[in-house]
DRENMIGU-274048 format. One record per residue (C-alpha): x, z, y; residue in one letter. Coordinates in nm, 3 decimals. Each point is the difference from the previous one (the first is absolute). Example, Ala and Ser with C-alpha at 12.3 -4.5 7.8 and 13.67 -1.06 7.14 Angstrom:
2
{rec {1.230,0.780,-0.450},"a"} {rec {0.137,-0.066,0.344},"s"} 
//
This chain:
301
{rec {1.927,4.279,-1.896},"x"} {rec {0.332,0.175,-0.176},"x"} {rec {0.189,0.304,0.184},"x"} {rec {-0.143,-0.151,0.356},"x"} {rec {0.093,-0.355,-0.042},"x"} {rec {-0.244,-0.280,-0.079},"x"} {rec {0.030,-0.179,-0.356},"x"} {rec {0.100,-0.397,-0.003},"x"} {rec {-0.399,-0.040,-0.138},"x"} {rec {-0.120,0.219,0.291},"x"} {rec {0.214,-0.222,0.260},"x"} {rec {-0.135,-0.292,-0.177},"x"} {rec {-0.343,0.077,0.073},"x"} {rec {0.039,0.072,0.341},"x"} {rec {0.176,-0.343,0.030},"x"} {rec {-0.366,-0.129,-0.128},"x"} {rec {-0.170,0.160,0.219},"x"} {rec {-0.037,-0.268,0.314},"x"} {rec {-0.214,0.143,0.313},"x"} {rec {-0.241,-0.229,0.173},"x"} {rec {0.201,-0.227,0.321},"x"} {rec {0.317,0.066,-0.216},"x"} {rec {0.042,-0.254,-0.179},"x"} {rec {0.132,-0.390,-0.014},"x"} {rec {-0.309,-0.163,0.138},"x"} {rec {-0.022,-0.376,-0.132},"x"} {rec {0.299,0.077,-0.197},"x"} {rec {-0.237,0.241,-0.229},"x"} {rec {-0.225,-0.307,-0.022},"x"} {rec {0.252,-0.217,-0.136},"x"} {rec {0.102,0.266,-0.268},"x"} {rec {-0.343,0.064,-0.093},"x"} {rec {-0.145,-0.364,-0.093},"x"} {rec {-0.158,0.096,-0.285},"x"} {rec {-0.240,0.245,0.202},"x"} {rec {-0.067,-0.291,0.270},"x"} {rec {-0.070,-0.254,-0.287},"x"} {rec {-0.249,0.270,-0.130},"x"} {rec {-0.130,0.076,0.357},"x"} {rec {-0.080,-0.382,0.029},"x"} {rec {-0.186,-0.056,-0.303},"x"} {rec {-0.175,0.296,0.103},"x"} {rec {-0.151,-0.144,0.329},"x"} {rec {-0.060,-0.345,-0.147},"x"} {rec {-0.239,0.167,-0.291},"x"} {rec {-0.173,0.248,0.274},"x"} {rec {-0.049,-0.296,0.214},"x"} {rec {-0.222,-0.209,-0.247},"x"} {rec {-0.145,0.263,-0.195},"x"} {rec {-0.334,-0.145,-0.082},"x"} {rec {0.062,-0.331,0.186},"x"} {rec {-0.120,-0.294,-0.184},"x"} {rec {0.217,-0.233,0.194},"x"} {rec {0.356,0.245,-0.019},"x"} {rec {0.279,-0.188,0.098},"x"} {rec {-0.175,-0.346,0.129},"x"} {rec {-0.098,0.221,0.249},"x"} {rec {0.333,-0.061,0.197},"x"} {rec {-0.131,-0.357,0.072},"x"} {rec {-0.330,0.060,0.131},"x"} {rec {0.141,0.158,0.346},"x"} {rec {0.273,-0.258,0.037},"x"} {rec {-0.272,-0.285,-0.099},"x"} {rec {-0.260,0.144,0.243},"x"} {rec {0.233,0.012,0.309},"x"} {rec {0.122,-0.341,-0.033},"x"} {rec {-0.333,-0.176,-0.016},"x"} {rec {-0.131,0.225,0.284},"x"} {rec {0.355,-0.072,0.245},"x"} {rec {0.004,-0.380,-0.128},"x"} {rec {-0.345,-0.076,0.065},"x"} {rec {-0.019,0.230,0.328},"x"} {rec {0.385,-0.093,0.125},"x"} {rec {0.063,-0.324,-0.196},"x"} {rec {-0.329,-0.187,0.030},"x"} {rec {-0.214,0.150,0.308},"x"} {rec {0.327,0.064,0.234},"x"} {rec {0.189,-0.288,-0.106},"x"} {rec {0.316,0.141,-0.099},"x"} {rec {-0.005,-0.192,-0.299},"x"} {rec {0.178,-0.339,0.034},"x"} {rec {-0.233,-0.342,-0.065},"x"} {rec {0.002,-0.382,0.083},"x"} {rec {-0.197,0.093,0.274},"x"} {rec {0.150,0.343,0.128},"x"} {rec {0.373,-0.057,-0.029},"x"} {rec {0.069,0.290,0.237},"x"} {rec {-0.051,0.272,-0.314},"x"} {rec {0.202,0.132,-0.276},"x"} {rec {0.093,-0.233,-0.312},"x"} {rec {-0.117,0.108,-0.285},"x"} {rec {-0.115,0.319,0.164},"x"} {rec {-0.178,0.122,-0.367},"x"} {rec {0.374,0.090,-0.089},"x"} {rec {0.102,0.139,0.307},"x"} {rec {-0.286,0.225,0.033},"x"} {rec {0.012,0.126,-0.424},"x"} {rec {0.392,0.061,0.046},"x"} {rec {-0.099,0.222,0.289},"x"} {rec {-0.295,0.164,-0.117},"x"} {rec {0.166,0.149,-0.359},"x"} {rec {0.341,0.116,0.147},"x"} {rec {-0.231,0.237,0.275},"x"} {rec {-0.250,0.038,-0.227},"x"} {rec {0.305,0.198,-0.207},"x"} {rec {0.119,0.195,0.318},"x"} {rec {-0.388,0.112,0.064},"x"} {rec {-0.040,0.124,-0.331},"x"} {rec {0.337,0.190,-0.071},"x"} {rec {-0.011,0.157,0.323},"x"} {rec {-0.358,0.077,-0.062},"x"} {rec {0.047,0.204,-0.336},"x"} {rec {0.308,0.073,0.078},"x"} {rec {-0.162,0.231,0.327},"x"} {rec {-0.216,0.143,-0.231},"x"} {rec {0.184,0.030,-0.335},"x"} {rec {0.157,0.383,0.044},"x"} {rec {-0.390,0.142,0.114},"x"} {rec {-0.129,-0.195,-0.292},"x"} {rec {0.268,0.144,-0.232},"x"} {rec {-0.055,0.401,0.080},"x"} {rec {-0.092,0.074,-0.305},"x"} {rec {0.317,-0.086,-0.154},"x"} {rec {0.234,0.104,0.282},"x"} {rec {-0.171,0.368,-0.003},"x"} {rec {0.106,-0.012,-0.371},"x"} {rec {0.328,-0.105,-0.055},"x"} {rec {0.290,-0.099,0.178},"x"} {rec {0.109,-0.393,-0.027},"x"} {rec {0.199,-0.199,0.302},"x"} {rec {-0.333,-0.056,0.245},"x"} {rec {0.121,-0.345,0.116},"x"} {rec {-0.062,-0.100,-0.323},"x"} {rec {-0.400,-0.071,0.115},"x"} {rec {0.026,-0.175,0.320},"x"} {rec {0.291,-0.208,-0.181},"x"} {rec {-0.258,-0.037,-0.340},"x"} {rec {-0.269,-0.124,0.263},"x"} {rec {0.217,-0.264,0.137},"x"} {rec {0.065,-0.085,-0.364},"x"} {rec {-0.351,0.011,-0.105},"x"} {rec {-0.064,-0.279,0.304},"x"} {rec {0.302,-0.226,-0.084},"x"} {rec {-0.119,-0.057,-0.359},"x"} {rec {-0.369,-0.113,0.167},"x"} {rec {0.232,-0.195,0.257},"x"} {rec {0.137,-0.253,-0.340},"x"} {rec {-0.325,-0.161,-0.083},"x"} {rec {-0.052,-0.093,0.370},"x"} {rec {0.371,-0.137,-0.020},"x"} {rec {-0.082,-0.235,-0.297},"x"} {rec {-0.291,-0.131,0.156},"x"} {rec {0.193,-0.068,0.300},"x"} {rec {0.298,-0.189,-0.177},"x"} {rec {-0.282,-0.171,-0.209},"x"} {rec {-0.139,-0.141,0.331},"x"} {rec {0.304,-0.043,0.204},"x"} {rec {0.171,-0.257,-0.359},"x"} {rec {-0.335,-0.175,-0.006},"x"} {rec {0.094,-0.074,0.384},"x"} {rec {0.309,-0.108,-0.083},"x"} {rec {0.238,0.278,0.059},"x"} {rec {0.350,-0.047,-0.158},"x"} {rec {0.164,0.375,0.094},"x"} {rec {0.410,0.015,0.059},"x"} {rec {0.214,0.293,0.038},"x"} {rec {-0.075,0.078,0.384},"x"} {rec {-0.374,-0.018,-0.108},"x"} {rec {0.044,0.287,-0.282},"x"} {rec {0.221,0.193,0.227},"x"} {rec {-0.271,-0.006,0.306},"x"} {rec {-0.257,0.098,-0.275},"x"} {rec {0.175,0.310,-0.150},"x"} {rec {0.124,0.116,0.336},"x"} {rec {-0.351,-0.006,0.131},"x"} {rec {-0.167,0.158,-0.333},"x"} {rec {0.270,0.296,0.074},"x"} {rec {-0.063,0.055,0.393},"x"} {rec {-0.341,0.053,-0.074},"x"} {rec {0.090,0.225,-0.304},"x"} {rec {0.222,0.229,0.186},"x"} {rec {-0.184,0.009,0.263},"x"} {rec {-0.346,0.161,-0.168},"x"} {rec {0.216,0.197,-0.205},"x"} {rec {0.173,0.131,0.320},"x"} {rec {-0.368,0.069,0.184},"x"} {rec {-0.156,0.123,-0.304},"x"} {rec {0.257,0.312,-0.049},"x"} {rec {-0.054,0.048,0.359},"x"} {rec {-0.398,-0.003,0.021},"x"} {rec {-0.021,0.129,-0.350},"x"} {rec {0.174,0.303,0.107},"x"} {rec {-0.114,-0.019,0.329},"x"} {rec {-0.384,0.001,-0.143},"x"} {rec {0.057,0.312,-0.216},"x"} {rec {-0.025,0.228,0.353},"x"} {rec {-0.154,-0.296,0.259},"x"} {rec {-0.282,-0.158,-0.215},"x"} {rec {-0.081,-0.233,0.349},"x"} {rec {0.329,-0.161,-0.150},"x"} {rec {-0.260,-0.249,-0.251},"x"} {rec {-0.182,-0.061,0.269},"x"} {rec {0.295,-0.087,0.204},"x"} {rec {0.149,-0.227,-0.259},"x"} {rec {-0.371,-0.176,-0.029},"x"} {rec {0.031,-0.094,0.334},"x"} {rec {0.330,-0.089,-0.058},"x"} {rec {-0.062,-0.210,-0.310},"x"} {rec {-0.336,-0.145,0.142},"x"} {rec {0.206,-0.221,0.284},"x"} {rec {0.309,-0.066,-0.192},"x"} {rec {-0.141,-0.357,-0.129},"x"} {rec {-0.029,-0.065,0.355},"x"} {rec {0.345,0.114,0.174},"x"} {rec {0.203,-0.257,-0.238},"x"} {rec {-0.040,-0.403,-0.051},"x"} {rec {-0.283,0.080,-0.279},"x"} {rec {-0.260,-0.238,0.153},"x"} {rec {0.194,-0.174,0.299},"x"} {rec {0.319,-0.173,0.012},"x"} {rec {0.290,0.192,0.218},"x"} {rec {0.030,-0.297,0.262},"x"} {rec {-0.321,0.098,0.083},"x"} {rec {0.152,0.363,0.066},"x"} {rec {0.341,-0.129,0.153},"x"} {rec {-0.236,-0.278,0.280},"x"} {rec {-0.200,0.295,0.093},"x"} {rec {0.234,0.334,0.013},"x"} {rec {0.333,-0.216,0.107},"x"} {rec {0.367,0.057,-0.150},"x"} {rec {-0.011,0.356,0.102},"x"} {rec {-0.264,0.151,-0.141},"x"} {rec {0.004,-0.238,-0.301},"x"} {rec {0.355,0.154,-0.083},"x"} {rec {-0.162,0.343,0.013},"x"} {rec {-0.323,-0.157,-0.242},"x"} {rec {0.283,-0.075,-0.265},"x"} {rec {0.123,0.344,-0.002},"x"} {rec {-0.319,0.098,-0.221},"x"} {rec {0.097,0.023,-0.373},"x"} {rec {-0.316,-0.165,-0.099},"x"} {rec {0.036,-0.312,0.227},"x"} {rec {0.328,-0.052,-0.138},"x"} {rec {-0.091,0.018,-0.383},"x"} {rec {-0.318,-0.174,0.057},"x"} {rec {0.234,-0.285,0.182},"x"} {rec {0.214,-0.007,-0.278},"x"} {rec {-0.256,-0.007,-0.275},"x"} {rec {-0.120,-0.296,0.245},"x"} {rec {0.377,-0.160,-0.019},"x"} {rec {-0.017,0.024,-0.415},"x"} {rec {-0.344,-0.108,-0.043},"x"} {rec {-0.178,-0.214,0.245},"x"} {rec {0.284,-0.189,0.193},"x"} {rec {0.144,-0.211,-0.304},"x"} {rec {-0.381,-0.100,-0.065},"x"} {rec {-0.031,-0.135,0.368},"x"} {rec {0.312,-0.226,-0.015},"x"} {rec {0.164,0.167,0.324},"x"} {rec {-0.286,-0.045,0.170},"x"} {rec {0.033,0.336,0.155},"x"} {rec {0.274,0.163,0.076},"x"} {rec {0.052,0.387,-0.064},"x"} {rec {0.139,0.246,0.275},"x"} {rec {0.388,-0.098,0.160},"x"} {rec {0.201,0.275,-0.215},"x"} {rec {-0.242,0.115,-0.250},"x"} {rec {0.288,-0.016,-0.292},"x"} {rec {0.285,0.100,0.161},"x"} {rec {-0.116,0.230,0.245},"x"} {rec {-0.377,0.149,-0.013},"x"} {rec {-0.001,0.064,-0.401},"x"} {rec {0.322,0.222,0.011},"x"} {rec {-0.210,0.205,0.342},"x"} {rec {-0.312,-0.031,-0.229},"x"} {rec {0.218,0.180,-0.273},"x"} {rec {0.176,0.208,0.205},"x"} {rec {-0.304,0.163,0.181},"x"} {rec {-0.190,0.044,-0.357},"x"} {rec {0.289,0.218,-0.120},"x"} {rec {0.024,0.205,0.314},"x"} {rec {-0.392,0.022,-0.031},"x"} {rec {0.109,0.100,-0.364},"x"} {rec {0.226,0.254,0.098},"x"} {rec {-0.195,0.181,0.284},"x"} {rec {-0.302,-0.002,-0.276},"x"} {rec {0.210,0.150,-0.213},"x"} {rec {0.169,0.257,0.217},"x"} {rec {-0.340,0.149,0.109},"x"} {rec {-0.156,0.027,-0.349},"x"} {rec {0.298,0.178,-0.086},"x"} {rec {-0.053,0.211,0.334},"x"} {rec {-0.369,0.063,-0.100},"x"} {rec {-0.017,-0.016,-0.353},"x"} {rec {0.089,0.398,-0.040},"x"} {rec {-0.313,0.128,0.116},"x"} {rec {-0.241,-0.264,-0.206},"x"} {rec {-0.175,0.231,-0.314},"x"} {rec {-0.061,0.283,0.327},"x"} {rec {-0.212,-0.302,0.204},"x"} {rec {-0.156,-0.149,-0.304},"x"} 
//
């Protein structure tokens, strides 16, 4: 301070100075990668601290589910197409793996995501760093155990003679990123929801622990379509998940079953752009409220 005005370096550090819900949200991710790339390898070497297994352990939950669906679903209930049951799924072992790993990501972002701001008190209490940067690190943190699932599944699906094209690698990115804006989107909302509710986990657990079973995970959606009708099919679409987990279904396990079956009318042109669409506004709202909240977080933690 000179004769009652404030110096450029004073004016400079007040610039620096950024108060919590102030500042540029998923923008202040962007700018600070190097702290999310840190925040990542973080959670990965927590995670399997002392694990003899470490990363192989991303294919033991993805390995156990399939055998458990195919042999319950596939085998027992018939869902699985054979010489002598032609009334189930070809090659159903895709269908159901392409389904499993894409909600097997959404569960487990969301999951951490809920959970990641609580779990990170320590360090918010301390110092001051853009708080999205956790739920956005968890999502992270579950797409890198999503990738070794993924190469298993294009192992199987070129072994059963898939030959991919350009709509095939669209429908496959487009559904990767519903389901990646979407937990991102829920996970700034229940993460900062959780830091004054804590019944938000257990609201996203019950939320998580019927999502395999509200999309075309285990059943085909003519199934869903002969028993709701046109109406009420239409509203089944609207759900993000059923859309990417159609679409990962479009890239993966239709070219193996020689257009055998068919995907939903207007999955390309019309339900990927809603799936997208709804995952940003999902985005948006998530981020507007941890914005709203986010002031008040090292008080409540």
């Amino acid at each position: 301070m000179t004769n009652g005005r404030t110096s450029p370096t004073d004016q400079d550090a007040e610039r620096a100075l950024v108060a919590p819900g102030t500042g540029n949200g998923l923008a202040d991710v962007f700018r600070s990668r190097f702290l999310l790339k840190l925040l990542v390898r973080k959670e990965l070497r927590i995670r399997y601290r002392g694990s003899v297994l470490g990363l192989l352990w991303t294919y033991v939950k993805p390995g156990v589910q399939f055998v458990a669906f195919y042999v319950a679903l596939g085998v027992f209930l018939g869902l699985e197409q054979s010489p002598t049951n032609r009334g189930g799924l070809p090659n159903y072992a895709v269908y159901l793996f392409s389904g499993i790993i894409l909600v097997n990501f959404f569960t487990e972002s969301l999951s951490t995501a809920t959970r990641s701001i609580v779990n990170n008190s320590g360090l918010i209490n301390k110092i001051y760093l853009p708080r999205e940067l956790f739920p956005v690190s968890s999502v992270w943190v579950s797409a890198v155990h999503f990738l070794p699932q993924m190469f298993v599944l294009v192992v199987a699906c070129l072994f059963s003679g898939w030959r991919p094209g350009l709509v095939e690698a669209y429908t496959a990115v487009a559904g990767f990123l519903i389901i990646a804006l979407l937990a991102t989107g829920l996970g700034l909302f229940f993460g900062a929801a959780n830091v004054y509710f804590r019944d938000s986990e257990n609201f996203v657990d019950l939320l998580l622990m019927v999502a395999t079973w509200v999309s075309p995970v285990l059943y085909s959606w003519r199934m869903v379509q002969a028993k709701a009708g046109d109406l009420w099919f239409s509203v089944y679409q609207l759900n993000p998940i059923t859309i990417a987990v159609e679409s990962f279904h479009h890239a993966f396990w239709l070219p193996t079953t020689a257009g055998a079956e068919g995907s939903p009318p207007n999955l390309v042109t019309l339900w990927i752009p809603v799936g997208l669409l709804v995952s940003l506004l999902i985005l948006f709202l998530g981020q507007w409220t941890f914005r709203r909240l986010e002031g008040r977080f090292a008080q409540e933690l």
